[in-house]
Structure formats: structure tokens, C-alpha cells
N, C-alpha and C positions, 0 to 999 in steps of 0.2 A: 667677700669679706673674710678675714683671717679669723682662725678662732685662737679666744686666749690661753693658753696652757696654763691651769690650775695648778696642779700638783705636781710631783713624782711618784711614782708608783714604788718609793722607798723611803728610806731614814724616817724612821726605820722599821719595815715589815718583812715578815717574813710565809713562809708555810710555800713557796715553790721550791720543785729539784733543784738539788744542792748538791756540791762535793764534801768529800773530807780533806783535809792538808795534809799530807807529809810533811816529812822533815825538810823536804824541799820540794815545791812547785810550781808545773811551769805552764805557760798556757802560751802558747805561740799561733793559734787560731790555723792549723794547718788540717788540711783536708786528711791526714794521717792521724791527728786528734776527734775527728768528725763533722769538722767545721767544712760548711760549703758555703759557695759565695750567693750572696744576697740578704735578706736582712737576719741579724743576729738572732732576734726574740723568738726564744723560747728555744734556741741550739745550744747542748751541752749546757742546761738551767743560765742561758745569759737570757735578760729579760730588756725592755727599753720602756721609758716615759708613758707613760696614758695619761687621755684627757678626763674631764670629769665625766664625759660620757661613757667615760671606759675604752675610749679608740688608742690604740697604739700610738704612734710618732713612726716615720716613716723617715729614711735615710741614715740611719744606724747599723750597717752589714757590714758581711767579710768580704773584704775586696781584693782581687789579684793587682790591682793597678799596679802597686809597689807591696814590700816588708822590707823592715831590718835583717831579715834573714829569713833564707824560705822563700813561699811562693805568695804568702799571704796573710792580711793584717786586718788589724777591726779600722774600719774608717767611720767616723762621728761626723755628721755633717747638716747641716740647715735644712731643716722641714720649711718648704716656702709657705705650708698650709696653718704654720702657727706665729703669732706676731713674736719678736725678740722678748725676751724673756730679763726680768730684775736680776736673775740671780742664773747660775748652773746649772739648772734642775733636766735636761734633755740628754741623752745619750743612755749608756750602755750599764747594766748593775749585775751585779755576783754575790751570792750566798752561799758561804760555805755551810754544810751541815754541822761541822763540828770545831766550834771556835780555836782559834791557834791557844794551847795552852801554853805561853811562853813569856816571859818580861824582857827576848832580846830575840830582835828578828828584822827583818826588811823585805821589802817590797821594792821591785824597781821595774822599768819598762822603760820602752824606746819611742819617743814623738815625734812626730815628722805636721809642723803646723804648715798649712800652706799661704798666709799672707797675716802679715799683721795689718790693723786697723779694722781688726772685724772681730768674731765671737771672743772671750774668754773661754780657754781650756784648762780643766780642771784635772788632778788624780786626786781622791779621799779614799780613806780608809776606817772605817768606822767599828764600834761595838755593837750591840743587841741595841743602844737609843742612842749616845750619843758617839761624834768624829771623836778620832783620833788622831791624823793627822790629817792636813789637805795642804796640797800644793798646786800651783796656777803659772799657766802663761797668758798674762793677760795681753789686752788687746792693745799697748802698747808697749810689747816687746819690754814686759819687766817681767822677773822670775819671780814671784810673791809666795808668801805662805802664810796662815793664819796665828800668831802670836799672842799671849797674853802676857799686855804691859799693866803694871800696874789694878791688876787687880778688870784690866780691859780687856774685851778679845777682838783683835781687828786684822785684817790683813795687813801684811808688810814688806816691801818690796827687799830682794835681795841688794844688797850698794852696788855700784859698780861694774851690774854684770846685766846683757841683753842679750837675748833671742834674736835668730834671723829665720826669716821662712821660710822654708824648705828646706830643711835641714836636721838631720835626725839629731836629740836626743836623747841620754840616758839618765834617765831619773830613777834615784833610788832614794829612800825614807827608810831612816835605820830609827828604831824604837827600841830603847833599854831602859825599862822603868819610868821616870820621869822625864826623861832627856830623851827629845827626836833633834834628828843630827836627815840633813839635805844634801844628797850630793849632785852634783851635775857633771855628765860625763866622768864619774870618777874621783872630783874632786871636791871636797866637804865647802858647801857654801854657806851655809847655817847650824849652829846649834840652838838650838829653841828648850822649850815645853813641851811636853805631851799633853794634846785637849782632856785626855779622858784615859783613864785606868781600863779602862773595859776590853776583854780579850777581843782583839782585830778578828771577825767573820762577815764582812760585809766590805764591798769592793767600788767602787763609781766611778766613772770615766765617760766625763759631760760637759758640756757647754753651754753655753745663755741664748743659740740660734740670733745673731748677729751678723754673721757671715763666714763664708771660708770651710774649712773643713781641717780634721787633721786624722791621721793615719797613725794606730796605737800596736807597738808590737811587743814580742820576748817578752810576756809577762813573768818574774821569776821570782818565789816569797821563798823565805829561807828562814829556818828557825835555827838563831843562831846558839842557843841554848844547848844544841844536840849537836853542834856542830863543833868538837872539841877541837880541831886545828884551824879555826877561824881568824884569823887579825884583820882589822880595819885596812891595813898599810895595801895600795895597791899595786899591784907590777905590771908590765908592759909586756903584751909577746901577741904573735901572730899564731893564727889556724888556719892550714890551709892544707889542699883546697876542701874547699866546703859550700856546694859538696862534695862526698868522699866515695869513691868507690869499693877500694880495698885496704886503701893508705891514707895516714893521713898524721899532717907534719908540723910541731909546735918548736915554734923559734923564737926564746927570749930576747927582747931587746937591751935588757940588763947581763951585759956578759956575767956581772958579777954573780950573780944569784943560784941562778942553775934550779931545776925539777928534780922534784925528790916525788910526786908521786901526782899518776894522771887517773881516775878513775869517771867511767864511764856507767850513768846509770841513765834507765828508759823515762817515761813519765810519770810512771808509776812508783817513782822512785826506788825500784829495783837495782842493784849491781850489776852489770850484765858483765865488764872486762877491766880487771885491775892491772897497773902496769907500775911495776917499782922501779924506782930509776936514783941514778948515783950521781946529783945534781950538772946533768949533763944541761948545756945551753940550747941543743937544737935535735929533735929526736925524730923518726919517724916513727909511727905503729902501726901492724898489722891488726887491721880490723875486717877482712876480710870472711869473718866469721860470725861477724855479726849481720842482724839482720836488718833488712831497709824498712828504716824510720827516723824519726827524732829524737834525738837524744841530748843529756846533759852532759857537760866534758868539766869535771874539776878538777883543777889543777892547783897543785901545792906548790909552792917555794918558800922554805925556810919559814915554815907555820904560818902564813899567809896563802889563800884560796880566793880562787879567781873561776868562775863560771862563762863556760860556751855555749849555747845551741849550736849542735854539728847537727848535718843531714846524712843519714845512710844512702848512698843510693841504691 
């Protein structure tokens, strides 16, 4: 007989290991971060669901199967030992130790769902008690996010636009004051409401165990506050290869634009190698000097900044 999943073991509690945020962070679940493959709870303060008897949830790890980049990703997936659930409340949760102090920032990641007609998959983002924002693929292939109409707060499907399975995702949730703004792959498909004023230190990435599973990569939050050459506007360019050994080569697909400046910093939000440039379209760099790990690649064009995970190898 299945047992029923009570709670979550969040929204909102706190008191396990936690990170701090920089100015920009990134979590890509890679064994060069400290991540190993099998279940997440309790690696690098990620923690997963318990039952009222205090038992963990079981099928929430780092898996090599696939990433968006790299070798490996958090996959969320159907505990067969608990019945389907009303609501999200299963998978994977993050506390930061030190709330984002900022009124403009984002949050984005890469989804790879693997079949519709089964679980709802969730990203939230919350304060100290209540969300801030929450975004969904739900289980029939509609983009949703939580809205307040009218004085209502309910979920609300994006118009227009649908999911297919197997297929990676980029979602990002930009939060400026009042106004969350949704993009998908890049492209703004919502402006909304913000649920709640409360500084973002709390992360979820869950599902209602339904069926199916789905693989969550490139975690990346970026305080755009601190970030004085930031614009919404995005541009188009390739990085390759990646991974990189010594070299490694960025080609705008907007001839018009050109790079004005690539800088490369670790995860610790360090500068390791600045590189100025004189809006050339296609460049290669010598990183040969750097050492093997993960790293962040920002790249400028005409005050617009655009974020890579490169791999050192």
C-alpha cells in the first residue's frame, strides 16, 4: 500500500546548510562543484520532501544520463512508494544563507521534461514565508505561472505557447520590484505580478509524482542591481567548442553587433580572465592559462550581457 505524502520539508523552514549568493550564481550539479551521482539530499545543503515519519522521498539525484551542458544534471522523478500528490510538494529545495539583497534579479535554468500527460513540473522561488514567483509545465503541455487577477491568485496558462517532451528548456524569472517578467528560451512570454516583496532565499524544484520525470540543469541567479551593463535585449552567438581545451571561439550571429567585452569568472564569482575587444563579430581566446573547471562566460554587446557555462578541460 502506498503511503500518503503529508508535507514538504519546506515553505518555509529553515536551519540546514546554506550558501551565500553573489552577484551571480551558478549551480550546474557538476562533480567539479561536489556533486555526485545519486540521490541529492543533503549534497551541497540541497535537501528533498519527507514524509510525516520524517523518511526522505527517494528518486530526486544527480544523474549523468543527460545535462544541458556538462556531464550532469538534478533529475526529479516518481517515488512509486508514495501515492500522486494535489499539489508540487516532491523533489529537490535550496536555502540560501544570506537572502538576495536586491529589487532586480533573475533566476533561470534548463528543463528537459520527459513525456507529457503525467506529473506537473514546478520552478518557485520564494522569501523567508511566502513565493515569489512560481512557474510550471504542467501536464498538459501548457507554460503556467501563478497570477493575481483581481484581487485572485490562481495559476494561468501562457496563450499560445506549448511544451514538447524531451526537449530542453530555458526558463528564466526576472523580478524588478513589482513586476516578474517569464521568459522562455529567451523570449519574454509574460509580464505579471510579483507574489510577495520578500527578499528571494529559498529555491524548489518539484513535482506532484504523477509520472515521467524531468532533468533540471545551468542553475544561474544574477543580481541585476550589481550588474551595471545589463539590458534585457538578447543576442544570438555560438561558444565553441565546449569543452575547451586551450581555445575557445565566440561567433555572433548578428553581424551587426559585435563584442565589446568577454569576461570569464569561476563559481565563486571570482574574475579569473578579462578580454577587451573592439566589437569584433567572431573571436577566438587563449585560455590556455586557465585552469580545469566550470566556469561563467559574460559576454557584452552594446550594453547587453548574455551568460555561458564553458567547461575547462
Amino acid at each position: 500500500m502506498k503511503k500518503k505524502l503529508l508535507y514538504l520539508t519546506c515553505l518555509l523552514s529553515y536551519g540546514l546548510y546554506t550558501n551565500s549568493m553573489n552577484a551571480q550564481t551558478m549551480i550546474s550539479f557538476e562533480a567539479s562543484e561536489g556533486f555526485s551521482t545519486g540521490t541529492i539530499n543533503a549534497q551541497n545543503g540541497w535537501y528533498v520532501t519527507s514524509d510525516e515519519d520524517g523518511n526522505f522521498i527517494s528518486e530526486q539525484e544527480i544523474s549523468s544520463a543527460m545535462a544541458s551542458n556538462g556531464t550532469q544534471s538534478f533529475k526529479i522523478d516518481e517515488d512509486p512508494t508514495f501515492s500522486p500528490q494535489t499539489t508540487p510538494v516532491m523533489g529537490g529545495f535550496y536555502d540560501f544563507a544570506d537572502p538576495l539583497a536586491s529589487t532586480h534579479y533573475t533566476i533561470e535554468a534548463d528543463f528537459y521534461i520527459s513525456e507529457d500527460g503525467g506529473a506537473n513540473f514546478q520552478m518557485a522561488i520564494a522569501g523567508a514565508v511566502n513565493y515569489i514567483a512560481l512557474f510550471q509545465f504542467d501536464f498538459e503541455n501548457n507554460f503556467r505561472t501563478v497570477e493575481t487577477v483581481n484581487n485572485v491568485t490562481n495559476w494561468s496558462n501562457i496563450p499560445n505557447l506549448a511544451w514538447q517532451p524531451q526537449t530542453w528548456y530555458t526558463i528564466k524569472i526576472e523580478v524588478e520590484g513589482n513586476v516578474t517578467k517569464y521568459y522562455i528560451d529567451g523570449t519574454l512570454a509574460r509580464t505579471g505580478t510579483t507574489l510577495s516583496s520578500e527578499q528571494f532565499e529559498h529555491m524548489q524544484l518539484t513535482h506532484d509524482n504523477w509520472g515521467g520525470y524531468a532533468h533540471i540543469d545551468n542553475i544561474i541567479i544574477t543580481d541585476l542591481n550589481s550588474a551595471s551593463t545589463y539590458n534585457p535585449e538578447k543576442f544570438e552567438y555560438n561558444v565553441y567548442p565546449n569543452p575547451a581545451t586551450n581555445a575557445i571561439t565566440i561567433a555572433m550571429k548578428d553581424n551587426s553587433r559585435g563584442l565589446d567585452q568577454i569576461a570569464i569568472t569561476d563559481l565563486n564569482g571570482r574574475t579569473v580572465k578579462t578580454f577587451e575587444l573592439n566589437k569584433e563579430n567572431e573571436i577566438t581566446l587563449d585560455i590556455s592559462d586557465v585552469a580545469s573547471g566550470i566556469y561563467l562566460m559574460r559576454i557584452t554587446s552594446q550594453d547587453a550581457v548574455e551568460t555561458r557555462k564553458i567547461v575547462k578541460k
